[in-house]
Residue, then its C-alpha position, 0 to 999 in steps of 0.5 A: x815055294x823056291x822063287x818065294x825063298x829066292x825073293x826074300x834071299x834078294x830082299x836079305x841082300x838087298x837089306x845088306x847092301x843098303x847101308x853102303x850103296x845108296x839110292x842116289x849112286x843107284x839113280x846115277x848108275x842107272x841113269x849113266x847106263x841110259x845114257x851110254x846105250x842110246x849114245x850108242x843108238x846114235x852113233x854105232x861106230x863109238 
């Protein structure tokens, strides 16, 4: 019963956010974060 009211409140916040933060700055953003942590794998030191 909370989880399913805590879904649908991410779901309106997601609906809110939507307008302003796109699916392609959210694919780059992801995207970047992968490539950071396995630039970081390969060099520790960094």
């Amino acid at each position: 019963m909370e989880i399913e009211r805590l879904s649908c409140n991410i779901m309106n916040l997601f609906d809110l956010i939507a307008p302003t933060f796109s699916l392609k700055h959210f694919v780059s953003f992801v995207g970047l974060s992968f490539f950071f942590r396995s630039a970081n794998k390969v060099m520790p030191y960094y």
